[in-house]
TIKE-915878 format. One record per residue: x negated, y, z of N, C-alpha, C in turn. Coordinates in steps of 0.1 Angstrom, whole numbers, plus 5000, padded with zeros to 4 digits. Example, Ala and Ser with C-alpha at 12.3 -4.5 7.8 and 13.67 -1.06 7.14 Angstrom:
% TIKE-915878
486849435078487749555078486849675078/487249785071486349895071487150005079/
***
This chain:
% TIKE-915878
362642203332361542113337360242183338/359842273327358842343324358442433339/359742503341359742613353359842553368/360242423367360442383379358942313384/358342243375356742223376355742333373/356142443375355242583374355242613390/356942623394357042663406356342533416/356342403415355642313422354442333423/353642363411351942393411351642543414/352542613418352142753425352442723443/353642633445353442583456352442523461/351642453452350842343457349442483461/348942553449347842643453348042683461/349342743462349742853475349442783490/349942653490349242583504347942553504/347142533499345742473495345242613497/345542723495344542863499345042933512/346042853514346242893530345242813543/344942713533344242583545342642623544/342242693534340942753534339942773543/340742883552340342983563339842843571/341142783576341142693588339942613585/339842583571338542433571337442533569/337242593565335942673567335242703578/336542723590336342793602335442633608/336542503608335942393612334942313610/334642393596333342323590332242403593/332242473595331242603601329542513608/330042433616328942353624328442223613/329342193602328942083597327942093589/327441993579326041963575326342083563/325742163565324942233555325942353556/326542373566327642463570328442533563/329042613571329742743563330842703554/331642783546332542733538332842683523/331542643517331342573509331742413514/332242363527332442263528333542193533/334342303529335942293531336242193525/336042193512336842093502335841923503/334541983507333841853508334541773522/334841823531336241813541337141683538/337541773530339341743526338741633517/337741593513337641523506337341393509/336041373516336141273525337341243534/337841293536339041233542339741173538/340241193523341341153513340841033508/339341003504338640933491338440803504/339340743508338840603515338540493512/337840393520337640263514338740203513/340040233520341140113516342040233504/342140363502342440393488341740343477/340340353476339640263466340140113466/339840063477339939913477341439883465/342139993468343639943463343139963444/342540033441341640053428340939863424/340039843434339339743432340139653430/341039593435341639523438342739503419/342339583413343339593401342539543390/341039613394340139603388339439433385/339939403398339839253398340739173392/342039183393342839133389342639133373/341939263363341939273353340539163348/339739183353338539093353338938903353/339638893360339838743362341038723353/341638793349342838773338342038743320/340838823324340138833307338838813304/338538683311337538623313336538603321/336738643332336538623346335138743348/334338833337333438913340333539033330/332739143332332939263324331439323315/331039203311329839203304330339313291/329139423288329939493276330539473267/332139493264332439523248333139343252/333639293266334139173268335439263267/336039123266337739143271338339203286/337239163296336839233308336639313310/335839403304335439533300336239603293/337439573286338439663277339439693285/339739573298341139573302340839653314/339439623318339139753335339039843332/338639873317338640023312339840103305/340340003303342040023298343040083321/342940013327343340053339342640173342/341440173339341040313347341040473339/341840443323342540543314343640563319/344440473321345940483326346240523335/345240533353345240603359344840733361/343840763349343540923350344340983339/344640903331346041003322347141023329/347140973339348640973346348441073355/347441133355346741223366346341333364/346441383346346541433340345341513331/344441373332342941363328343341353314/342141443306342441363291340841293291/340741193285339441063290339341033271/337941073277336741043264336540863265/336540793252335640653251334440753241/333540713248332140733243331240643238/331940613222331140463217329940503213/329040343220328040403213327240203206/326040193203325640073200324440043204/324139903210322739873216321839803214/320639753217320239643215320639533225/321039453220321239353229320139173227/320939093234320438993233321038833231/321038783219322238663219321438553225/322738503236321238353241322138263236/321638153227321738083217321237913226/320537903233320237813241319337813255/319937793265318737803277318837663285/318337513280318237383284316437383288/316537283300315537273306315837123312/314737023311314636903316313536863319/312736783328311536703336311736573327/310436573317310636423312309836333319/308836353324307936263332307336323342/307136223358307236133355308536073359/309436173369310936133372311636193364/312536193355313436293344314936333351/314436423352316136533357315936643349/317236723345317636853345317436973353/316737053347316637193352317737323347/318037383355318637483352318237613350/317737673338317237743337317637893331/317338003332318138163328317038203324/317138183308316238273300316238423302/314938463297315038623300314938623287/315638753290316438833275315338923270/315638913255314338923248313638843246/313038773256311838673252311738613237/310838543235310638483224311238313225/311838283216312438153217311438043215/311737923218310937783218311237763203/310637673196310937643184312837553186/313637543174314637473174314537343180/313637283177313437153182312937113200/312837243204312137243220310137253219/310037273229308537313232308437203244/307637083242307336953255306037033256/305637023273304537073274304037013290/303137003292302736963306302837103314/302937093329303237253335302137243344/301637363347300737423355301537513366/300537523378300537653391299437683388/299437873389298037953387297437853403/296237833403295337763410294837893424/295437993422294738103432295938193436/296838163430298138313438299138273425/300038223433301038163424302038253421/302138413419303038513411301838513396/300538463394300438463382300638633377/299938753383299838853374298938893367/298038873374296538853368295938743366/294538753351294338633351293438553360/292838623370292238573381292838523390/294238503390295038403399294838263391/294538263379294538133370292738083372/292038153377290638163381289937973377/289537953366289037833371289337703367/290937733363291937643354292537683339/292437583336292737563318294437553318/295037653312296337613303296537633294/296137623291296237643272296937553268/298437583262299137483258300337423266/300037513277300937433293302337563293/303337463304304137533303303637613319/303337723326303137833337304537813343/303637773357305137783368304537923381/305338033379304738153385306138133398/305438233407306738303416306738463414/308238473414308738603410308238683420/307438823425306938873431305738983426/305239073437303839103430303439213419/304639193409304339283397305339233389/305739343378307039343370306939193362/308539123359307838983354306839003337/307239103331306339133315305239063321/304339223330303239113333302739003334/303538943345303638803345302738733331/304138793320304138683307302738733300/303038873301301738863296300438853299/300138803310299338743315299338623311/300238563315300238393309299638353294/300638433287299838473273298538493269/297938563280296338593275295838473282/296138383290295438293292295338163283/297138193274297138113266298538013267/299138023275299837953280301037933271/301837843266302637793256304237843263/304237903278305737923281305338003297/306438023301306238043314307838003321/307737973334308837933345308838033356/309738063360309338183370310638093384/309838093393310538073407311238173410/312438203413313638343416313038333429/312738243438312538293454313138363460/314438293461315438353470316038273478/316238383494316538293504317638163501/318638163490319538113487318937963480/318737873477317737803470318337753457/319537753452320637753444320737823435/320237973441320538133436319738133423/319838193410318838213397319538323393/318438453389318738553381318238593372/319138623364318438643346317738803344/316138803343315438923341315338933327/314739053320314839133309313139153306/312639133295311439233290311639333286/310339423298310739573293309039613290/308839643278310039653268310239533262/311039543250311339403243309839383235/309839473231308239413220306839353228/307139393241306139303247305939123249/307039093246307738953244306338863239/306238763247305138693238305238553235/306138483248306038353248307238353254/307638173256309238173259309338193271/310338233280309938253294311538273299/312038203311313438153323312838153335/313738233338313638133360313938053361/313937973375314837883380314837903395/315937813400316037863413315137823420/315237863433313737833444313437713445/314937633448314937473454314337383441/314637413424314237353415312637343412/312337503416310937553414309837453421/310637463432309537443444309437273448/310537233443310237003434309437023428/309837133416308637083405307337153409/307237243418305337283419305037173428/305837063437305336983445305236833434/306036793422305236713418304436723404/303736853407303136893396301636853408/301536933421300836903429300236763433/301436673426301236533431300536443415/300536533407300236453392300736513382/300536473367300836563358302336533356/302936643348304936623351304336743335/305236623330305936703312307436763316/307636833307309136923311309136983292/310736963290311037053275311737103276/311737233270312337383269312637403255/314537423262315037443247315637573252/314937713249315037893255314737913240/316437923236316538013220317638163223/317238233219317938393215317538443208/318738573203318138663192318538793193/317938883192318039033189319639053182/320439153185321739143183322139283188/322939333182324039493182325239503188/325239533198326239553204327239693203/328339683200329539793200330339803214/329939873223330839933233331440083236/331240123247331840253250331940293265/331240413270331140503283332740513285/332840583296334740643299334540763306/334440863302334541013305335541093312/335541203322336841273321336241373330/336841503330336741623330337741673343/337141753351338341863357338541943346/339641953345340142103336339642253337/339242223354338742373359337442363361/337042463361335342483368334442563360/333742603362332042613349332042543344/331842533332331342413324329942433321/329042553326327942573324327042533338/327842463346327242423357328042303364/328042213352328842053352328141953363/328841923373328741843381329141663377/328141603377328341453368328241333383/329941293386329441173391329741033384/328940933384328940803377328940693384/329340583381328840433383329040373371/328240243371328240183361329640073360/330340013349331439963349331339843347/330139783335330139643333329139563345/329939443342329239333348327639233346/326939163345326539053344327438953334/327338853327327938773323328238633334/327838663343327738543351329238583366/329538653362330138683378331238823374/332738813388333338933383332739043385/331739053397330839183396331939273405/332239243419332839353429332439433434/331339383436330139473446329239563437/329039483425327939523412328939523399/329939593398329639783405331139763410/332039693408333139763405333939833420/333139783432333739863438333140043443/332040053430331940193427332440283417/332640163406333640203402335440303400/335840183412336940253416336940363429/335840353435335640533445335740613437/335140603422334940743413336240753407/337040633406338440673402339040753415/338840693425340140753435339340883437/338040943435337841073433338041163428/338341133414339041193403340141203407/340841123411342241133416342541213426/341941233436341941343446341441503442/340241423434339541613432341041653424/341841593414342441643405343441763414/344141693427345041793437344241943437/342841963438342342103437341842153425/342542103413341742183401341542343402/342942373407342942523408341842603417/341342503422340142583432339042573429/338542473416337142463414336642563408/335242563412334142633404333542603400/332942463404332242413392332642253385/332942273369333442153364332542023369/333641913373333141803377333441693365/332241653360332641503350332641383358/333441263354333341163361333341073352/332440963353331240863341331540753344/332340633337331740473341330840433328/329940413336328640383324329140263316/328740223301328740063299327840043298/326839903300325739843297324939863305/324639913317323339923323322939793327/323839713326322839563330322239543316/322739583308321639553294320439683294/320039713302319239803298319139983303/320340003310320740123312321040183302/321740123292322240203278323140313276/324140263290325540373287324940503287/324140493297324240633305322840683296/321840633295321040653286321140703270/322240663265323040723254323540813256/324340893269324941013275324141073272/322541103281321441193282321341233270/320941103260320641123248321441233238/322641243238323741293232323341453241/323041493248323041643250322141703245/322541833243321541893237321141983249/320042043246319142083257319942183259/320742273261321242333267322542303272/322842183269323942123280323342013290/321841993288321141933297321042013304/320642243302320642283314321642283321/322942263315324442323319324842203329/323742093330324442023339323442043358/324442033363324142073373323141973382/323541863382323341773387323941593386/323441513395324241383393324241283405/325341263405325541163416325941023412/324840923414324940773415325540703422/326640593417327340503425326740363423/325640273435325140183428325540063440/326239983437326839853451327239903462/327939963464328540033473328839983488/329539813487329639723495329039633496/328039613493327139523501327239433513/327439333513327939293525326639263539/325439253534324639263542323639373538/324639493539323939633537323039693548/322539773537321439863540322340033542/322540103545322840253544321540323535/321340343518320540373517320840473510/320140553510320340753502319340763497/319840783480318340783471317440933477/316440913479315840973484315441123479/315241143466315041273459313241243455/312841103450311441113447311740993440/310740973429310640873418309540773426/309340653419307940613420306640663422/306740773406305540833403305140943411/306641023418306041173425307841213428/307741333428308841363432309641363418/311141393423312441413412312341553409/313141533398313641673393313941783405/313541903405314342013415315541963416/315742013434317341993433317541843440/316841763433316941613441316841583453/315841643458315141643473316641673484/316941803477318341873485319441813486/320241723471320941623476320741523485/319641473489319641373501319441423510/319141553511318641573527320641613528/321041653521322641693525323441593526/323141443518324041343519323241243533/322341293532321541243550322141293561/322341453562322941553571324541483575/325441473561326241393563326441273572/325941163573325641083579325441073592/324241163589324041183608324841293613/325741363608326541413620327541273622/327741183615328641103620327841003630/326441003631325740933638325340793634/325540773619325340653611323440693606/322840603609321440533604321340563592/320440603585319840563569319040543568/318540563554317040503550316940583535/316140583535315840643517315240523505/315940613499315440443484315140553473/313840533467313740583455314340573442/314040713434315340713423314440653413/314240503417313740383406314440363397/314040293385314340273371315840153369/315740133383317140023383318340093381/319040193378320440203378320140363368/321740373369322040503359321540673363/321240643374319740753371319140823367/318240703362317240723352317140793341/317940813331317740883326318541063332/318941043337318841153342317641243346/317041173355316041193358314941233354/314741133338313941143328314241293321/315641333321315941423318315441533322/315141543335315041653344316441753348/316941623351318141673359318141633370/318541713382318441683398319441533401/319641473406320041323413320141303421/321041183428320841133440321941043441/322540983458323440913453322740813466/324140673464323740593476324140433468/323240363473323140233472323140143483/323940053488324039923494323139843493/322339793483321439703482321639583475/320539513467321039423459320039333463/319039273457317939143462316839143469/317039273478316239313487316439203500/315139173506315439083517315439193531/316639143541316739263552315739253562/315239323568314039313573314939323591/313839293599313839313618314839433618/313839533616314139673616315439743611/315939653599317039713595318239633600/318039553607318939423616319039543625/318539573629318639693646319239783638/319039893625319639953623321139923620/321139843611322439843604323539723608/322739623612323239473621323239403610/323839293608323639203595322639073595/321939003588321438893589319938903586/318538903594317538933587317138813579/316138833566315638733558316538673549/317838743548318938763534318838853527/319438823512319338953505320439053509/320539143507321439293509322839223503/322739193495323839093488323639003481/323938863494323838733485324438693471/325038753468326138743459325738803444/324338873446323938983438323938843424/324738903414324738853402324838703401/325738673411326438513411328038563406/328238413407329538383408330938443415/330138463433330738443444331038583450/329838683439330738783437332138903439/333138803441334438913441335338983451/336238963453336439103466336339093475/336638923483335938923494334238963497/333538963485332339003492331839153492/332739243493333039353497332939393513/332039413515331839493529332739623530/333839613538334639723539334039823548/333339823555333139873563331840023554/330739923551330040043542330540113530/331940013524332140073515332940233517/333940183527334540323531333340443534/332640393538331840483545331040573531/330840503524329640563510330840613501/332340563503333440653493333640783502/333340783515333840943517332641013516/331440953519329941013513329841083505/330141003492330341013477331541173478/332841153478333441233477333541343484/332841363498332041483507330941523496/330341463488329141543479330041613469/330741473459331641613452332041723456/333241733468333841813469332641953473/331741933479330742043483330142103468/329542033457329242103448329742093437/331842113438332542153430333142273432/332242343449332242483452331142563447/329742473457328842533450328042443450/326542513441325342413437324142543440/324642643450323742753451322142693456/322242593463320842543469320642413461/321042363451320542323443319642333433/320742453425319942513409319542653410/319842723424320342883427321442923424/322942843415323342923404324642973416/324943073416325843113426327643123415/
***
């Protein structure tokens, strides 16, 4: 058996360095030329949206079998990560769990009701961290800042007393902290935040960053709830009680790791997505159908171990909806000379989008530009693109996804995103087609979520993307780091 799968994997190199010449010769004209782009080639070719899809599609099946989402350290989360061991052991990966522990957040109560002067039920999504209402609820009469109703400054409150009141803001403007702490300095006993989204149904649960900034109790609600209650708040005073309890709490999960066998290890190529969900939704788009591209990548790079040169790691983060922890704990765990040894990183962030954007993290932060090296991945996963004659756009390597710490690290980056609660604009209707004055994905952190709301069309497109970047700098990373 031993000898007969010796002679199979000398057959296998033996064809694979005969096809060399030829894809080199072909690739010669392509983005960023020459024959470092053989394998980025063969790679896109192989890594498709309906090979993945057949990934996703398991991934789902595991998710709705074990509690319908893959919030960290769920039963959801054990059994997608349990499928996607089974497939790379079988592939002949040996696969790290990378436990690590977080802060998290236990919500304990998020009730909301209008007691006067008409009494109905609100539905409200506390933000995590905040500070809780007493056990017994917080009744409070509610306010609109009187001058600019996102409420970031206290000069949108210009004029008006709340001291005591419950703040009804719109989401916009400035990060929600602000928001609160603004409200806070004005005095305010709580805050409400309008989600303002085209959807008027839609509500999504934000985070205090950081958590010690927390000052008062503070939920969204959706547009259509928000915007009753600022109309009969408008009409007369309206009491409302808020019962928004949670607590600080430790979470036990774990990253999923795996290795080419071959390559440098002093010039480690890292591609990721993140693996958990939201608690609210199976999460197809957000992440899982990036998820499974990075499987069926691993699964293809694995046919050329014998030809790599530079080791390629492949990462499903856990936690970044809590915070970006997985991956954040990764960075953390290196030590500076395996922070230099890494070469770079590639992001997988909503891949399918159904009313996508084509967007290529750009190679610049908020603040200035990215680490060296950044700049170069986009301009090459752009070159990509437009030889196929596909549109993009650039999106900054903001603090939203697994990234960041990289970044922070001062490791080069890049990577492509579909789009999450972005509203589509004129402009990107002409570019990309789709619906203007929707989000990129209605679906972003609902329910409605699962594999139908997979855009096949961008997803294929950002899986052979994605796997055209691997395969290119698991030859080289010479115009990235210099390292030849």
């Amino acid at each position: 058996m031993r000898k007969s799968r010796f002679r199979k994997a000398t057959a296998v190199l033996a064809a694979a360095l005969l096809v060399i010449p030829q894809l080199a010769t072909s690739t010669a004209q392509a983005t960023g030329g020459g024959p470092a782009n053989w394998l980025a080639e063969r790679m896109s070719d192989q890594v498709t949206g309906a090979n993945s899809a057949r990934h996703l599609r398991e991934l789902m099946a595991a998710t709705a079998a074990n509690g319908g989402h893959r919030d960290s350290a769920s039963p959801g989360y054990t059994a997608s990560a349990d499928y996607l061991t089974g497939k790379l052991r079988a592939a002949g990966y040996q696969v790290q769990r990378q436990e690590f522990s977080f802060r998290d957040y236990a919500i304990h109560s998020e009730r909301a009701e209008v007691v006067s002067p008409n009494a109905r039920t609100l539905r409200p999504l506390i933000v995590r961290f905040a500070v809780s209402t007493p056990a017994e609820g917080l009744t409070a009469t509610v306010a609109v800042p009187a001058v600019k109703d996102t409420g970031c400054t206290a000069e949108d409150y210009a004029g008006q007393d709340v001291r005591g009141k419950i703040v009804l803001v719109r989401v916009g403007d400035c990060f929600i902290t602000q928001k609160q702490n603004t409200a806070a300095a004005v005095g305010a006993a709580a805050m409400l935040m309008n989600a303002d989204s085209p959807n008027p149904d839609l509500n999504l649960r934000y985070r205090m960053v950081p958590p010690e900034d927390a000052k008062i109790p503070s939920a969204t609600l959706p547009r259509g709830e928000s915007e009753r209650l600022a109309a009969d708040v408008a009409a007369g005073p309206v009491t409302v009680r808020l019962d928004l309890r949670g607590q600080d709490s430790t979470t036990k999960t774990f990253n999923l790791l795996a290795d080419t066998p071959t390559g440098r290890a002093d010039n480690t190529i890292v591609m990721g997505a993140h693996l958990d969900s939201v608690d609210t939704t199976p999460g197809a788009n957000d992440n899982g159908a990036a998820a499974a591209t990075v499987l069926e990548t691993a699964l293809q790079l694995k046919r050329y171990a014998p030809l790599l040169r530079n080791k390629v790691r492949f990462a499903w983060w856990a936690a970044e909806e809590k915070g970006l922890s997985g991956s954040q704990y990764y960075v953390d765990q290196l030590s500076p000379e395996q922070r230099k040894q890494t070469a770079l990183y590639l992001n997988l962030e909503m891949i399918g989008s159904p009313n996508f954007a084509r967007q290529v993290y750009s190679g610049q932060t908020p603040e200035g530009p990215a680490p060296a090296g950044s700049a170069k991945i986009s301009q090459l996963v752009h070159g990509y693109f437009a030889d196929q004659k596909l549109p993009t756009v650039d999106l900054v390597l903001d603090g939203r996804s697994d990234h960041t710490a990289f970044v922070n690290a001062g490791i080069a980056a890049g990577g492509v995103n579909a789009g999450s609660d972005r509203l589509k604009s004129a402009e990107w209707v002409k570019l990309f087609g789709g619906v203007e004055g929707q989000m990129l994905d209605p679906c972003y952190h609902q329910g409605c979520d699962g594999y139908s709301n997979v855009n096949q069309t961008i997803f294929d497109q950002f899986s052979r993307s994605m796997a055209w970047a691997v395969g290119r700098f698991a030859i080289t990373t010479a115009d990235i780091n210099g390292r030849k």
